[in-house]
C-alpha positions in Angstrom: -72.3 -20.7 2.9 -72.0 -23.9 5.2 -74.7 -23.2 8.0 -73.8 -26.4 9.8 -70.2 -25.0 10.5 -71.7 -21.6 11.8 -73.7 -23.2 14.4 -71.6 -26.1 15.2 -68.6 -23.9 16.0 -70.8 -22.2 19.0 -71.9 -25.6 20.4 -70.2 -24.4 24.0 -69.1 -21.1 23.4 -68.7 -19.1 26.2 -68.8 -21.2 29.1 -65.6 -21.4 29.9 -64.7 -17.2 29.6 -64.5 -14.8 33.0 -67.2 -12.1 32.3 -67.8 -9.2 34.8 -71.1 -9.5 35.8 -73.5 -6.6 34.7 -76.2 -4.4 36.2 -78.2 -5.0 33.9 -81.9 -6.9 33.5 -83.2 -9.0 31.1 -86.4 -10.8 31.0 -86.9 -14.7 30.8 -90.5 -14.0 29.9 -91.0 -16.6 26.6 -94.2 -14.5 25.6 -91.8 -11.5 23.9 -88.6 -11.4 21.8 -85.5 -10.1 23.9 -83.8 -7.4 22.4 -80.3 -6.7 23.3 -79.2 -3.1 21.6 -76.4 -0.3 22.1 -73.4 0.3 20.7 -71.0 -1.8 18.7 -68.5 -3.7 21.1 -70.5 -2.1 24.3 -71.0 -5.7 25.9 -74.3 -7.1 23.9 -72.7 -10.5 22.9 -71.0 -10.8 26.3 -74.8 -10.3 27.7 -75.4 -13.1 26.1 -73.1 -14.9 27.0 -73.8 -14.5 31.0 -77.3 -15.3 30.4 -76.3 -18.7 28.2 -73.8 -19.6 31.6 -76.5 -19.0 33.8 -78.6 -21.7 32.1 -76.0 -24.1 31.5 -75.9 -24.0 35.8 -79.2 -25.1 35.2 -78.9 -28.2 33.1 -80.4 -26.3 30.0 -78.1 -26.3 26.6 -78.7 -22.7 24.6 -78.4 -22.5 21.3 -75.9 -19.3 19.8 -76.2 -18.1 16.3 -73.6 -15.3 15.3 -74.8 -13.5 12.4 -71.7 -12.0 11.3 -70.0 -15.5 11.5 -67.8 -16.1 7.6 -70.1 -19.1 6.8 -73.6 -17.0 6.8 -72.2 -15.0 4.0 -74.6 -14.8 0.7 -77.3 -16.4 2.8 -80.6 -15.5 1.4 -84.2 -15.5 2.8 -84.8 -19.1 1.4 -82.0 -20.4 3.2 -83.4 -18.9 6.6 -85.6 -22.3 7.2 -82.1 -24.8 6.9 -80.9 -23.0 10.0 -83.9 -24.0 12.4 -83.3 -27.4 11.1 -79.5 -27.9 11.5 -80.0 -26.2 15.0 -82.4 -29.9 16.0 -79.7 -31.9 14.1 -76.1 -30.4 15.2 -77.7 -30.0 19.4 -79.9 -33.4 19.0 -82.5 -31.4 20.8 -85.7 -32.5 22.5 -89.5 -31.9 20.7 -91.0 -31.6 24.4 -88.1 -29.0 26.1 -87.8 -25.3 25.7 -85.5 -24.3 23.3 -83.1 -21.0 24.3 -82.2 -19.2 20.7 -79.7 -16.4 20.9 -78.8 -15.0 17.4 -76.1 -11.9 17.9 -75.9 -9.0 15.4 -79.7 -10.1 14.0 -79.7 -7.5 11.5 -77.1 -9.0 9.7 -79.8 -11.7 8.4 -81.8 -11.0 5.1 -85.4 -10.4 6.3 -84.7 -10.8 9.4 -87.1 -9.1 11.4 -89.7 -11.7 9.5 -87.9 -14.5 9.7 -87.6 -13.4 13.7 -91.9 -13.6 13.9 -91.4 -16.5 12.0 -89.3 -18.2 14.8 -91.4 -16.7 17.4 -95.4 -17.8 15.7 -93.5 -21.3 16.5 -94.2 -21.3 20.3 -90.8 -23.4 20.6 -87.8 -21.5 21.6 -87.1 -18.7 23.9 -85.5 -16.0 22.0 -82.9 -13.1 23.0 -81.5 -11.2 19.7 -78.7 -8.3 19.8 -78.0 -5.6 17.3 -76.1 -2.3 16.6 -78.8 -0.9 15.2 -81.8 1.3 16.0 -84.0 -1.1 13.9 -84.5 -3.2 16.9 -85.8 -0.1 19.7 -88.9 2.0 19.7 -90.7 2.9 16.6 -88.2 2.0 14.1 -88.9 -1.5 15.0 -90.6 -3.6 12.2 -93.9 -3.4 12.0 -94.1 -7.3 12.5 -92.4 -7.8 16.0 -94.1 -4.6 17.5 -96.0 -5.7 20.7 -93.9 -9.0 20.5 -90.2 -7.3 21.1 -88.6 -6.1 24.3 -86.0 -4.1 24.4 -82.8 -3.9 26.5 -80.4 -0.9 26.5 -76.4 -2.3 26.5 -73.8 0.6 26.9 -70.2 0.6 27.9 -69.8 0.0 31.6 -71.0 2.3 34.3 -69.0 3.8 36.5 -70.1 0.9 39.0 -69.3 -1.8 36.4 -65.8 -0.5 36.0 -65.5 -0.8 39.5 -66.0 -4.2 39.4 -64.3 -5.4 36.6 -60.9 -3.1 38.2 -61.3 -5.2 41.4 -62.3 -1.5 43.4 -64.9 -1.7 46.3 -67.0 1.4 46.5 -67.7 1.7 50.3 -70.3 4.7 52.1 -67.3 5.2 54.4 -64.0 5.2 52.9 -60.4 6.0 54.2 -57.8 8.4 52.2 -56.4 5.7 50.6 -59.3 4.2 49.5 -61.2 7.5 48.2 -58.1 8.2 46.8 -58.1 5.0 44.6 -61.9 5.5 43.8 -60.8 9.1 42.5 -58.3 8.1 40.3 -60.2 5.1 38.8 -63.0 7.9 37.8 -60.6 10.4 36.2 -59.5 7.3 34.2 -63.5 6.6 33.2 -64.7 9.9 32.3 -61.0 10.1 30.0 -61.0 6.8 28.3 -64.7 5.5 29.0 -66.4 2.0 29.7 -65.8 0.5 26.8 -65.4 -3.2 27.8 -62.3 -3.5 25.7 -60.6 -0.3 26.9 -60.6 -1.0 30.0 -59.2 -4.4 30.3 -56.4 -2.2 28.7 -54.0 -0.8 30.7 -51.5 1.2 28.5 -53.2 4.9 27.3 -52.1 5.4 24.0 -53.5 1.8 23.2 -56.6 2.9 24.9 -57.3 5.9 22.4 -55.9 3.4 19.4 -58.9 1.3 20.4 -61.3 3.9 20.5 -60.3 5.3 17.1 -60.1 2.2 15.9 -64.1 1.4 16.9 -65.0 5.0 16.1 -63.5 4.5 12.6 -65.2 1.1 12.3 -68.9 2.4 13.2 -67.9 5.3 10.5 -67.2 3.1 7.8 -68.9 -0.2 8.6 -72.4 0.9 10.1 -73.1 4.2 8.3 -71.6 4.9 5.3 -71.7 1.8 4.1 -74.9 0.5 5.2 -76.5 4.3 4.2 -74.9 4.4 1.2 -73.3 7.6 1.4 -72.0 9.6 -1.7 -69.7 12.1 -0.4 -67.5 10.8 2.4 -65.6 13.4 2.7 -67.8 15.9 3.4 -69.5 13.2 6.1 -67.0 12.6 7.8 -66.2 16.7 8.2 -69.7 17.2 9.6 -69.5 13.8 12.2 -66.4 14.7 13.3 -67.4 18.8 13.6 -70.2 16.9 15.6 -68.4 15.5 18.5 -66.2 18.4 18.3 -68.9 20.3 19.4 -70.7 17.9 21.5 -72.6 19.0 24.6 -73.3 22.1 23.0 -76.5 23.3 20.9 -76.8 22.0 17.2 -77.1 25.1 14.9 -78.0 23.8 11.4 -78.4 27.3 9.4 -74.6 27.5 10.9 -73.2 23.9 9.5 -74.9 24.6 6.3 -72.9 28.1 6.0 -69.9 26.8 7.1 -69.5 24.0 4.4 -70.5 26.6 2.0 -67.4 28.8 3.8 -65.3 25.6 2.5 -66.6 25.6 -1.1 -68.5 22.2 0.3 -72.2 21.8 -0.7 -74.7 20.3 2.3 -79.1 21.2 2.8 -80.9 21.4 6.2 -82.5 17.5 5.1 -78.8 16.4 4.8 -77.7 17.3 8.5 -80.9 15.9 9.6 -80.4 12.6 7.7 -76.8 12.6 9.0 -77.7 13.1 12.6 -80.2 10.5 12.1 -78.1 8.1 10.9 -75.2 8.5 14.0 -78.0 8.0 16.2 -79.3 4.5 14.6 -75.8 3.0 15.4 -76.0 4.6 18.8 -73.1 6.8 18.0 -74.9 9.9 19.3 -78.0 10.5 21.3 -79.6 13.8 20.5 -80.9 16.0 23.9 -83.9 18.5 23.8 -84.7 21.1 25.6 -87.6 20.9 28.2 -90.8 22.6 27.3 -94.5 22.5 28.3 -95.3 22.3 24.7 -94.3 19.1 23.4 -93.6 20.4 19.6 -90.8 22.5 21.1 -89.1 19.6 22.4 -87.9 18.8 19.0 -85.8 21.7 18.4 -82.5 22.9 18.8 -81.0 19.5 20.3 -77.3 19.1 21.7 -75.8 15.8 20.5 -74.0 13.7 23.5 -71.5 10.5 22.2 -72.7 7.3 23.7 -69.1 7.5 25.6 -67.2 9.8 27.3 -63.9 8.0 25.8 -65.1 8.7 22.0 -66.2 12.4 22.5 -62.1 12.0 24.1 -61.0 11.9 20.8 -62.0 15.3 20.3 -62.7 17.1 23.6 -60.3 17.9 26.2 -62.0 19.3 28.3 -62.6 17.0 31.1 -65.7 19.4 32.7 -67.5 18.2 29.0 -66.5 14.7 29.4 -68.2 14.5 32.8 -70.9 15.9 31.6 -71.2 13.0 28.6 -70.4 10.6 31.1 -73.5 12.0 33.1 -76.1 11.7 30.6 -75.1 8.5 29.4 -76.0 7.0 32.7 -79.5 8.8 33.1 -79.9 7.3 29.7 -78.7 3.4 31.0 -80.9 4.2 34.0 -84.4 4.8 31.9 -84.6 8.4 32.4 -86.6 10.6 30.3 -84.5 13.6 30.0 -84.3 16.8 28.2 -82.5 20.4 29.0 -83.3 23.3 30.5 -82.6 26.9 29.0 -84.2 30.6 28.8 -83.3 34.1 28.9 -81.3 33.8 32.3 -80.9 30.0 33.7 -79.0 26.8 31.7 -79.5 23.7 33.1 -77.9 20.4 32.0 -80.2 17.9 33.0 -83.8 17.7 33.4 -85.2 14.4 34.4 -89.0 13.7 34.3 -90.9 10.6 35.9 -94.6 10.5 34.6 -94.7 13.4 32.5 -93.3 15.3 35.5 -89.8 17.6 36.8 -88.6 14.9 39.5 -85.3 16.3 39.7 -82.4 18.8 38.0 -78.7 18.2 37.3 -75.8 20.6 36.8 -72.8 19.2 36.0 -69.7 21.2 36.6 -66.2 19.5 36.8 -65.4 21.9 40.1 -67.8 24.8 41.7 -63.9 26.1 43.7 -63.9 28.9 41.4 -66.4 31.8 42.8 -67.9 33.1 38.9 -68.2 29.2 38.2 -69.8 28.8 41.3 -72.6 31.9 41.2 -72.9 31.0 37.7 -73.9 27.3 38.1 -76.0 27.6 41.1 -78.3 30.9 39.8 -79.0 28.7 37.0 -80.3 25.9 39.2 -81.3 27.9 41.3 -83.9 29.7 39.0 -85.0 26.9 36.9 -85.7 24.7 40.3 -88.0 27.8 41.2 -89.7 28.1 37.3 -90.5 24.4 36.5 -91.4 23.8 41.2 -88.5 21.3 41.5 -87.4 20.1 45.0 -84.6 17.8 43.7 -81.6 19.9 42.5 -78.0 18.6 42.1 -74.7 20.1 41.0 -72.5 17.1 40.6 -68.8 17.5 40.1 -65.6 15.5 39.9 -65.0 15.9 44.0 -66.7 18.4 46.0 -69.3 18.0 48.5 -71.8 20.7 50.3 -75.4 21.5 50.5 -76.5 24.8 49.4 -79.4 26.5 50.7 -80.8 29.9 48.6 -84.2 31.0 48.6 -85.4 27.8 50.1 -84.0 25.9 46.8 -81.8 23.3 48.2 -78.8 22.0 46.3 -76.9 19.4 46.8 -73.3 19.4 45.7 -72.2 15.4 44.8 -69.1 13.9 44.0 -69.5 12.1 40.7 -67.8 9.6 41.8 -70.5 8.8 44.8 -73.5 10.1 42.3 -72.6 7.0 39.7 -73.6 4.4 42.6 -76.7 6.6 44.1 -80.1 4.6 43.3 -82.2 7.1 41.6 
């Protein structure tokens, strides 16, 4: 352990690296904790790193603190209090100024989260944290930063941040050529995703190395390590059966009597547990349906990969990866969502703003086909009428119309144009 070397090494780091700007917002308000949290390799550290540029253009030196650096290993709680003071003697930094502390991958700290309201009792730095881990959102945040915390979603580019980091200006009126490029630059997004990473890549069988690589890393490093799990094996068979059937509804009596088809033991508590754990890392986000009745909104969930270039890996079809790539961005735009689905309409999306429906989303890769067509717009159709929703759309890969039916109006949206609509 040499805590001198770990911060010293990060004196200017960053300043000097390209980032593509993201679309996202982060308070400067000194009176909380800034959480950065998402997936592993989604963008949090290079977050910080925009931030820490920002303020360098203003004359102000932050301070960066990697928690997965080499020279923090076997660090204990004790040794917490020599960090705060190496930080004043390797920066030579000023009693009466504000101090900026980022520390990436927190978690990785023993007692962090107490060491963090530690820090923060201090009144003397302004402090922005990341982690891979759900311990830092919601109610799974320690008891000791509640109220004092908030939090910041970081996923894999939008559709829109691609965009932008591909060099490709999305226009209201475009020519063939230019619609033409926008097209193709979604079919590469919803196949290979907005991992940062992946799509500074340009060759496709590195792309899915990269993702399986990550995949295998959040596997390994992030849950079955960090949960201790006993049998692997059988783990990994259920994670993988998981994004295999993605998008779809999450039958536990059925997983239990398929491992016991395989001469594999697994209870109802162990799915749960292992569901809950691929959600923590943001592997997974679970989706429930919509229901007056708020205890019903905990059942039968669908589980949607954080990416529609992991849930690759394993899905073809493309209709399904749109879909993914769908939810993910109602989730990175602060949506409440759930499902919608009874004896004679299925919905994808429902989206509620203060308690309410506000709007309705099919997705459906392409509406050309006349059963596809009937079938997705009755559904709409009579859910929009049940649940007295004016806002319906069916959004696809590239087809356009409105759709008038029993004064229900749908409108038919090009993903591509959907991803840079303001909602």
């Amino acid at each position: 352990m040499n805590i001198e070397n770990a911060l010293a090494r990060y004196i200017d780091y960053g300043s000097k690296i390209e980032l593509i700007e993201r679309d996202i917002l982060v308070s400067d308000n000194s009176s909380f904790i800034k959480a950065l949290v998402g997936p592993r390799r989604a963008g949090k550290s290079s977050m910080m790193l925009i931030l820490m540029q920002k303020l360098r253009k203003k004359g102000i030196t932050p301070i960066f603190i990697n928690g997965e650096d080499i020279d923090f290993v076997g660090i204990t709680p004790e040794n917490l209090d020599k960090i705060e003071d190496t930080i004043y003697k390797v920066y030579a930094l000023s009693a009466s100024k504000p101090v900026y502390l980022f520390i990436d991958e927190v978690q990785s700290f023993p007692e962090w989260s107490r060491w963090l309201r530690t820090l923060f009792d201090e009144n003397k730095y302004n402090i922005f944290v990341s982690g891979s881990t759900s311990e830092l959102t919601g109610d799974a945040l320690p008891s000791e930063l509640r109220g004092r915390a908030l939090e910041t979603l970081v996923l894999p580019f939008s559709f829109k941040e691609y965009c932008t980091a591909k060099g490709i200006v999305y226009k209201k009126f475009m020519n063939t050529e230019q619609r033409g490029t926008i097209i193709k630059a979604l079919s590469d997004y919803i196949d290979f995703g907005g991992y940062p990473e992946v799509v500074k890549e340009g060759n496709e069988d590195s792309k899915k190395s990269i993702l399986a690589s990550l995949y295998a890393t959040v596997l390994q490093h992030d849950i079955i390590e960090k949960y201790r799990i006993r049998k692997i094996n059988e783990f990994k068979i259920f994670i993988n059966a998981v994004f295999g059937s993605a998008c779809r509804n999450i039958s536990v009596p059925k997983i239990v009597h398929w491992f016991e088809g395989q001469g594999m033991s697994i209870n109802n508590q162990t799915v749960f547990n292992y569901l809950r754990y691929a959600e923590s890392v943001f592997m997974i986000r679970l989706l429930y349906p919509y229901s007056k009745k708020p205890k019903e909104r905990k059942t039968k969930p669908k589980a949607y990969p954080l990416d529609s270039g992991i849930l690759g890996l394993f899905e073809k079809s493309r209709s399904k990866k749109l879909e993914d790539a769908v939810f993910v961005e109602l989730l990175r735009r602060g949506k409440e969502v759930y499902y919608y689905k009874d004896s004679d309409a299925d919905v994808d999306f429902v989206v509620l703003d203060d308690g309410k429906v506000s709007s309705m989303i099919q997705v459906s890769y392409s509406i050309a086909d006349m059963d596809t067509y009937e079938r997705e717009v009755e559904s709409i159709q009579k859910a929009a009428k049940r649940l007295h929703c004016s806002n319906a759309k069916i959004i696809t890969f590239d087809e356009e119309k409105a759709i008038n039916l029993d004064d229900v109006l749908i409108d038919v949206v090009p993903a591509w144009k959907w991803f840079f609509m303001k909602e």
